[in-house]
C-alpha positions as CSV (number, residue, x, y, z in Angstrom):
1,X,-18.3,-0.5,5.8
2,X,-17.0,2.2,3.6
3,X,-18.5,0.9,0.5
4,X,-18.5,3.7,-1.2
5,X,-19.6,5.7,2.1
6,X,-19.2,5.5,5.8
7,X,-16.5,4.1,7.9
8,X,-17.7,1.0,10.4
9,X,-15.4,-0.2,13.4
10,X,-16.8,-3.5,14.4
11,X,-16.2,-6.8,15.5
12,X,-15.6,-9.6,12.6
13,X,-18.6,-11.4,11.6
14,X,-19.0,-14.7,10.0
15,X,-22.4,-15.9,8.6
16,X,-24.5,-13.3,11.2
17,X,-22.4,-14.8,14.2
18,X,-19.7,-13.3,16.5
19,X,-16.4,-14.4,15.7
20,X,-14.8,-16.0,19.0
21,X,-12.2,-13.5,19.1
22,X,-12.2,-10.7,20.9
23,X,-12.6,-7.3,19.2
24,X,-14.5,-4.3,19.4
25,X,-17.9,-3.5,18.3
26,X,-19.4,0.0,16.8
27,X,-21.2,1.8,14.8
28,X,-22.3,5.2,12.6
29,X,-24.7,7.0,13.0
30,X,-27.5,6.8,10.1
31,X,-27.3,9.1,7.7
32,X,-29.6,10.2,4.6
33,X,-28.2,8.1,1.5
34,X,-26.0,10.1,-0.9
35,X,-25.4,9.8,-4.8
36,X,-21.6,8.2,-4.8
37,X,-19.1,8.5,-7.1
38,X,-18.5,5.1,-9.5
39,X,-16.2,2.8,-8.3
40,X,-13.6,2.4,-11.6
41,X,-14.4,-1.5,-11.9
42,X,-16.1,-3.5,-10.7
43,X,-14.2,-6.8,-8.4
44,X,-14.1,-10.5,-9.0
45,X,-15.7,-12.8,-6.8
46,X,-13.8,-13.6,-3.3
47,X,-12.2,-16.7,-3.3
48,X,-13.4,-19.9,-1.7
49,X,-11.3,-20.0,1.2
50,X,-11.7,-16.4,2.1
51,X,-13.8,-15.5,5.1
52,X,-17.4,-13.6,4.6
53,X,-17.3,-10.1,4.4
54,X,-20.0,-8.3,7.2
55,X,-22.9,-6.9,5.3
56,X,-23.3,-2.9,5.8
57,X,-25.7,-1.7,8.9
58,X,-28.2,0.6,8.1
59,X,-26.2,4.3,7.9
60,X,-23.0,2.6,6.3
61,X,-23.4,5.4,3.3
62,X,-22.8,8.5,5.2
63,X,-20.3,10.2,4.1
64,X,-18.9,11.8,7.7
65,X,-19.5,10.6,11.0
66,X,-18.2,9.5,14.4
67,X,-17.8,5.9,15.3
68,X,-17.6,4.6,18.7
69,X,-14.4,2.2,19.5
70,X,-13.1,0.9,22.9
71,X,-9.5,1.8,23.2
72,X,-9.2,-1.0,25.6
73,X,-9.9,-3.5,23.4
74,X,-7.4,-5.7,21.7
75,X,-8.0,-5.0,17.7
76,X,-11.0,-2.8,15.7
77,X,-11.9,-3.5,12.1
78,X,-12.8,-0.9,10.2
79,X,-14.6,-2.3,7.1
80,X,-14.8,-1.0,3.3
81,X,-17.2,-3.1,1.9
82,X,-16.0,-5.2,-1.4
83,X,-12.8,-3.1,-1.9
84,X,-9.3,-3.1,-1.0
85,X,-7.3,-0.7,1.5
86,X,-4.3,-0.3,-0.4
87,X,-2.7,2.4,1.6
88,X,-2.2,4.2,5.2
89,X,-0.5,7.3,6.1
90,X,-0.4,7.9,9.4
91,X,-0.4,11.9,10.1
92,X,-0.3,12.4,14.2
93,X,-3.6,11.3,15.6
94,X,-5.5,11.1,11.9
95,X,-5.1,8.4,9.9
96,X,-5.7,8.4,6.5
97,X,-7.1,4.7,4.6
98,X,-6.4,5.1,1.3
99,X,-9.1,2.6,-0.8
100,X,-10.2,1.3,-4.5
101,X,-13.0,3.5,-3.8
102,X,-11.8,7.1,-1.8
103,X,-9.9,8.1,0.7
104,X,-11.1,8.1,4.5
105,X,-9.8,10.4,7.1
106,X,-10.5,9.3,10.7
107,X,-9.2,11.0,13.8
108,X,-8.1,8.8,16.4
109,X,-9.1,10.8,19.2
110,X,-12.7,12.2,18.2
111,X,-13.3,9.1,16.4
112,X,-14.9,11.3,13.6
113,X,-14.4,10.3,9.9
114,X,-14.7,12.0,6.7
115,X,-14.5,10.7,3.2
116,X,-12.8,12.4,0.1
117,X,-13.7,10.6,-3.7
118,X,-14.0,11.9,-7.0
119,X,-16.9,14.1,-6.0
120,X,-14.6,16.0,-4.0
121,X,-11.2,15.2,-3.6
122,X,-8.7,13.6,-5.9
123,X,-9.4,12.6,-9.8
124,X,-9.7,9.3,-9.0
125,X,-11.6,6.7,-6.6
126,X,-8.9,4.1,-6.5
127,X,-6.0,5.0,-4.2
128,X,-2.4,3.3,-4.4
129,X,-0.7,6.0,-2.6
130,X,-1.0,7.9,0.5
131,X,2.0,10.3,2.3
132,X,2.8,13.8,2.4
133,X,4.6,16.3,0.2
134,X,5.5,20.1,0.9
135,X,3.2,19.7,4.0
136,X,0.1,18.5,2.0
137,X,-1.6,15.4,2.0
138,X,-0.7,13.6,-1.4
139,X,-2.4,10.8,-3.0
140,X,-1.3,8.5,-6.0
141,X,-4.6,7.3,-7.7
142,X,-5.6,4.6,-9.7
143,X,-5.7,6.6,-13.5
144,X,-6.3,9.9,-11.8
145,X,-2.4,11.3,-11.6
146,X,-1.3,13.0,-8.2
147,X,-3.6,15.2,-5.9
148,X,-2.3,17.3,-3.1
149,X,-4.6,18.1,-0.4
150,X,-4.0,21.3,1.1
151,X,-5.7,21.0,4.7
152,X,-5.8,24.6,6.2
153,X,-7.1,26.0,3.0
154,X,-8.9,23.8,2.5
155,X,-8.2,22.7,-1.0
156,X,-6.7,20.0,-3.8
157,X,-4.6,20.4,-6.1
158,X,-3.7,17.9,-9.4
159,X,-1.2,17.2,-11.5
160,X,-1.2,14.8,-14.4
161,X,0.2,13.9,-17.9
162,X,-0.5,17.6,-19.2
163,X,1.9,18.4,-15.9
164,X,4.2,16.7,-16.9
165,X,3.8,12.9,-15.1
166,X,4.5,10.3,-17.0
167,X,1.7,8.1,-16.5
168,X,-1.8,8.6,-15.0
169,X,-1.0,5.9,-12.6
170,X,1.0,6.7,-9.4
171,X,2.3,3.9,-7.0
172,X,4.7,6.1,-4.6
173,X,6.1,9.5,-4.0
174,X,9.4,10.4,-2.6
175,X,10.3,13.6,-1.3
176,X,14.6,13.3,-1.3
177,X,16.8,15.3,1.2
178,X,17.7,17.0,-1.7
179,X,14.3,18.7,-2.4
180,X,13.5,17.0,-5.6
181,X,10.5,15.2,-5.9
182,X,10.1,11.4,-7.3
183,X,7.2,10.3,-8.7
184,X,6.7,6.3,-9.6
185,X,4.3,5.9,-12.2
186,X,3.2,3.1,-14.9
187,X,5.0,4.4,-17.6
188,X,8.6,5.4,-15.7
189,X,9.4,7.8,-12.8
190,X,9.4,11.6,-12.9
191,X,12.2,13.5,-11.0
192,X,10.9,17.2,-10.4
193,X,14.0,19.0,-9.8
194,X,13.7,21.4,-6.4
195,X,10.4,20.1,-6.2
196,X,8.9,22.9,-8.3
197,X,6.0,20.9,-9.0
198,X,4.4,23.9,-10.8
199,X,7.0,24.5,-13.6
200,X,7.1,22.2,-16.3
201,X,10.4,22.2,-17.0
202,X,11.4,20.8,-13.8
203,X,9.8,17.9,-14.9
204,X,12.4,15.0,-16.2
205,X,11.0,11.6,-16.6
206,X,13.4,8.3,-16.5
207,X,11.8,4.9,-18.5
208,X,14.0,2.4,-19.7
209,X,14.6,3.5,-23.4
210,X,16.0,7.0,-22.2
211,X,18.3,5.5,-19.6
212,X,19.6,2.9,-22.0
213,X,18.2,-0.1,-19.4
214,X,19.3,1.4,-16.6
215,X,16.0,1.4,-15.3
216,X,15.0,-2.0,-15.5
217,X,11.5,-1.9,-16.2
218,X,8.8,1.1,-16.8
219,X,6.7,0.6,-14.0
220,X,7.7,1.6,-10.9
221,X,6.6,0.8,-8.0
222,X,8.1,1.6,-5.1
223,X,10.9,4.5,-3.8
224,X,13.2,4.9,-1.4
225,X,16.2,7.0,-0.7
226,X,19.4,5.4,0.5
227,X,21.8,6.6,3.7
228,X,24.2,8.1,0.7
229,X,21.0,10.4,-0.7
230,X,21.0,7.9,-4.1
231,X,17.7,6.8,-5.1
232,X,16.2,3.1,-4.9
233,X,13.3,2.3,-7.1
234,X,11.9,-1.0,-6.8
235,X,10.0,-1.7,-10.5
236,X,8.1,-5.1,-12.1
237,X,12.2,-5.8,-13.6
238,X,14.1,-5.5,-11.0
239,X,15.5,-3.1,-8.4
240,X,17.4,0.2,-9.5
241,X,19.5,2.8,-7.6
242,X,20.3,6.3,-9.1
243,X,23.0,8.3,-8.0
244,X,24.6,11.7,-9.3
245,X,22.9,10.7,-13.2
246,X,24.5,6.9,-13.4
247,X,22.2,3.9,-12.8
248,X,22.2,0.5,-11.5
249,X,20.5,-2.3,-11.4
250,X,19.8,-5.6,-9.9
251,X,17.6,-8.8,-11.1
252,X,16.9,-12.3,-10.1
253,X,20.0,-13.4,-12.0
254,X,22.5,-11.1,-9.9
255,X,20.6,-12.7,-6.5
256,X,17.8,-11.1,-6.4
257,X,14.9,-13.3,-4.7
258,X,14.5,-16.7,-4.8
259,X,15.5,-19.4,-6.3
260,X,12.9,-21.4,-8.6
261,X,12.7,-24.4,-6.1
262,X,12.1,-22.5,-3.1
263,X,10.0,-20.4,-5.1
264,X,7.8,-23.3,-5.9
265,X,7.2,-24.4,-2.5
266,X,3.8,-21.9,-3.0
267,X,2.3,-22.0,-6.3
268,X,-1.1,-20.2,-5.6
269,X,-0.2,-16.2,-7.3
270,X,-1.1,-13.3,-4.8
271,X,-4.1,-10.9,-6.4
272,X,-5.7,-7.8,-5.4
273,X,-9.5,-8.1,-5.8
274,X,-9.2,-3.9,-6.2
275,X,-7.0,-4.2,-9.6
276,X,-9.0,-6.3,-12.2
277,X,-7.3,-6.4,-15.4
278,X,-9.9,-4.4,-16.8
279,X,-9.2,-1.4,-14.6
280,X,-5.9,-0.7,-16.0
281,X,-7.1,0.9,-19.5
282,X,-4.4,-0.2,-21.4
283,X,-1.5,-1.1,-19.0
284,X,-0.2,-4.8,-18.7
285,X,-1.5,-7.0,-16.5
286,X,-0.2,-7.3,-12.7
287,X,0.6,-3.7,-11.3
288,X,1.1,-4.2,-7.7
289,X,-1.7,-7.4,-7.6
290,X,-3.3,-9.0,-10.8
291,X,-2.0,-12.1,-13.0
292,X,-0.6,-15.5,-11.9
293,X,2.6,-14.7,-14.1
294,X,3.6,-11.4,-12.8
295,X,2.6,-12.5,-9.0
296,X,5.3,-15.6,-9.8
297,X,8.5,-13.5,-10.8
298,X,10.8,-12.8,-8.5
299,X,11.9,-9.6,-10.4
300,X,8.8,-8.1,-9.9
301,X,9.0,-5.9,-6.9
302,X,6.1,-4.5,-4.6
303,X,7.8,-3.6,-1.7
304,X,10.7,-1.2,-0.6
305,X,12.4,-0.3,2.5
306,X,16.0,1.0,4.0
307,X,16.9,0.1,7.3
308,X,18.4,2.1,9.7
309,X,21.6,0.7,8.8
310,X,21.4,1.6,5.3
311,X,20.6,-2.0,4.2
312,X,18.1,-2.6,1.4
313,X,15.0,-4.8,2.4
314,X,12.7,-5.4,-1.4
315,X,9.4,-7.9,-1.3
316,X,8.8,-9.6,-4.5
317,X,5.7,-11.2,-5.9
318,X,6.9,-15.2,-6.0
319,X,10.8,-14.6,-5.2
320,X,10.4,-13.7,-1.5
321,X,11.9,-10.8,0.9
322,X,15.3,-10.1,0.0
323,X,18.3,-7.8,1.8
324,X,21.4,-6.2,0.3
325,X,24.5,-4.9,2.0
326,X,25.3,-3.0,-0.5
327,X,27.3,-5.8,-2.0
328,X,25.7,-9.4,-1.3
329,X,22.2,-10.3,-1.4
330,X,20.3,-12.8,1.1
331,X,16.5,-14.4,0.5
332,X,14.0,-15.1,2.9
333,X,11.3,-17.6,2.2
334,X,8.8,-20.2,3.6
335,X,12.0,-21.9,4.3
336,X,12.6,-19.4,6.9
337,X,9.6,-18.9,8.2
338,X,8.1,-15.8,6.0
339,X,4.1,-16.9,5.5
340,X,4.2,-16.6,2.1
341,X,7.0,-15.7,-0.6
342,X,4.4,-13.1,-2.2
343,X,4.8,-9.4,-0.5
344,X,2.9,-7.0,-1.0
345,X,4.1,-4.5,1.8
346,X,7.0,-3.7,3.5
347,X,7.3,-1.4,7.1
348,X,9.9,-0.4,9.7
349,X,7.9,0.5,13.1
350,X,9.9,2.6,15.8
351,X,12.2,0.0,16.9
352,X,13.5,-0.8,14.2
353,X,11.5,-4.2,13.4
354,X,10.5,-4.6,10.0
355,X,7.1,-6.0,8.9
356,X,6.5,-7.9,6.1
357,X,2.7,-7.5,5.0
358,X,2.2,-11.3,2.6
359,X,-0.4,-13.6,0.9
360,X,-0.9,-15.6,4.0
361,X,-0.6,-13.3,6.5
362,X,2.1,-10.2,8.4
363,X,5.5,-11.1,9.9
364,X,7.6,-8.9,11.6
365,X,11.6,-9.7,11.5
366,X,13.5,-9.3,14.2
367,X,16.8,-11.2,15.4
368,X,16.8,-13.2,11.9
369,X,13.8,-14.7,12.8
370,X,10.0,-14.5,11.5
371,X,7.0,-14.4,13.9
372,X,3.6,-14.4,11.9
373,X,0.3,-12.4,12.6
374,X,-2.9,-14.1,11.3
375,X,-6.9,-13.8,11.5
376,X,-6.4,-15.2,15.1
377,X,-4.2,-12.6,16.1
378,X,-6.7,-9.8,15.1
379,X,-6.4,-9.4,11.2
380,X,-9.3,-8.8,9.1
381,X,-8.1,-11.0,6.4
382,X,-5.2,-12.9,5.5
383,X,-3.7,-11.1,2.6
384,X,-2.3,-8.2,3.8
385,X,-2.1,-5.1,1.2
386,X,-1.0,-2.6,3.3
387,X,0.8,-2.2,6.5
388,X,1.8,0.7,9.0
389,X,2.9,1.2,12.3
390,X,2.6,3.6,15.0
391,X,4.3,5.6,17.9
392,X,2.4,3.9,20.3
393,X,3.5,0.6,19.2
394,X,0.0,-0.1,17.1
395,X,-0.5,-1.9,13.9
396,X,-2.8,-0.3,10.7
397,X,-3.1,-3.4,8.4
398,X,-5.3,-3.4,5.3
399,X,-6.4,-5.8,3.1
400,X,-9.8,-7.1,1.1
401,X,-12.9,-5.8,3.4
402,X,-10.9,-3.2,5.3
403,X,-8.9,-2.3,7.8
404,X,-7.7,-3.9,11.4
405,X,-6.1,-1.5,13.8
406,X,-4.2,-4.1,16.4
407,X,-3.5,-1.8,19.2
408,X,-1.7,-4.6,20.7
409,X,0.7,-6.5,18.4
410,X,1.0,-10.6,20.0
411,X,4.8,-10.1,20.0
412,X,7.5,-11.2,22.1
């Protein structure tokens, strides 16, 4: 458990009792207990229908440690306690579990973890972002702006509304072949020009009123950056490209998701037990996880990738997964065979299959048809929040309760 503390690799455990699959059992080492840092809300109750979540051995606080895991194994959970891992950035042989209460670093060979909060690392405990920017490790938090980690220094560095960002919120960073910087916030997207992060009047921020609508909605959720070097932002509106200062846009009424009937075939709204309403001090309800009516609107996009062959792949909350050539688009739903028509999480792995991280469940695409991962398969829980892949074929996936590393995806 990382609940607030330590990281735990261990088999799944329902109601004291070994789960009949197969996984891999650890744990840390015990460790004095340390004052932690505040998680920012506190979560509602799991749902009926969702699995219990293993209570903490004794140790689970530390703050560093090594775990033991069996490589040969088929799948390791590494558990968080009652939060969410809402991110994964994989950096070589460390990978970096980005949670609604710190960031952990574990290194894949020596097994050793460390954990990074408030205390010590970025301005925030809830993470929605991990990546890297000018060769740091940088984190979008939860009301705590932008923090660049530094690793050879060691130190962090932060950036936030007196900066120049436009919101304290930050959902994804792009880093653009062309040196400038984008930022997705709550309250629109900041382009740093050259990525001089440090000069304020590189800082330009796009919202809807100053780009007469071109930007379909202020918060923004997801970027990416097209084969022709024009930006796609995926926002709770709509999707939007930018492109030598003109804009476009697309929406459900232009074939974006769903329709309402296939839409309707799943009627239970996707939430995030990490983003209470509460949490989000003043913002609207529903960024990335939160009410039934934002989780139900297929204009409301969580997920963003481009395909090797430039096409545009965009998850929506309700309307499904949906691809565009550039000028038609086409919807996938339960019709087809996605697990749910709620995404949360979009990723391409190194052959070029794309994973679709849902409500009920991943699916990876490949030859226009779905194959689905579930609880049997290895997962830690069925609504997957967070998805990456690695070189050695290996799937990260996140959700409620923590992380499940499947080093040996059931594909054919």
């Amino acid at each position: 458990m990382i609940a607030a503390g330590a990281i735990v690799a261990g088999a799944y455990v329902l109601d004291g009792k070994e789960d009949k699959r197969v996984g891999d059992v650890a744990s840390t080492p015990k460790a004095a207990p340390v004052r932690q840092a505040a998680i920012p809300a506190s979560h509602p109750a799991l749902p009926p229908s969702h699995p219990p979540v293993a209570v903490a051995p004794p140790g689970a606080d530390a703050r560093a440690g090594r775990v033991q895991v069996d490589p040969a194994r088929p799948y390791t959970h590494f558990r968080v306690g009652n939060n969410s891992v809402i991110a994964i950035y994989g950096d070589g042989n460390v990978m970096w579990l980005g949670t609604s209460a710190g960031i952990v670093r574990f290194d894949t060979v020596t097994r050793e973890f460390r954990k990074y909060d408030a205390h010590d690392g970025p301005r925030a405990n809830g993470i929605l972002y991990l990546g890297k920017l000018q060769g740091k490790i940088s984190v979008g938090t939860h009301g705590g702006g932008l923090s660049l980690f530094d690793q050879d220094a060691p130190k962090w560095e932060h950036y936030g509304i007196a900066e120049g960002l436009g919101d304290a919120f930050v959902y994804d960073v792009l880093e653009a072949s062309s040196k400038d910087v984008w930022i997705a916030t709550g309250s629109g997207v900041n382009r740093v020009r050259g990525g001089a992060l440090d000069e304020r009047a590189n800082w330009d921020l796009y919202t809807v009123a100053n780009t007469g609508g071109g930007l379909p909605n202020d918060r923004v959720y997801r970027l990416a950056e097209g084969k022709d070097g024009s930006i796609w932002l995926a926002t709770r509106g709509g999707l939007a490209n930018f492109q030598n200062g003109r804009w476009k846009n697309w929406i459900h009424a232009a074939g974006l998701g769903a329709s309402y009937k296939e839409r309707s075939r799943e009627s239970t709204p996707m939430s995030d037990p990490s983003h209470s309403p509460s949490q989000h001090a003043g913002q609207a309800q529903g960024a990335r996880g939160g009410d039934a009516k934002a989780d139900s609107n297929p204009n409301h996009i969580a997920a963003l990738e481009i395909g090797e062959d430039g096409k545009i792949w965009a998850g929506s909350r309700g309307g499904g997964l949906a691809r565009f050539d550039g000028n038609t688009w086409k919807n996938y739903t339960v019709a087809e065979g996605l697990p749910s028509n709620q995404v949360s999480t979009l990723n391409f792995d190194r052959n070029g299959r794309l994973w679709v991280g849902t409500k009920n469940g991943l699916a990876v695409f490949k030859d226009e048809k779905f194959e689905v991962v579930t609880m049997a398969h290895g997962l830690l829980a069925e609504n997957v929040l967070s998805v990456t892949t690695t070189e050695d074929g290996a799937l990260w996936v996140g959700g409620f309760g923590g992380v499940a590393h499947i080093q040996r995806p059931p594909i054919n």
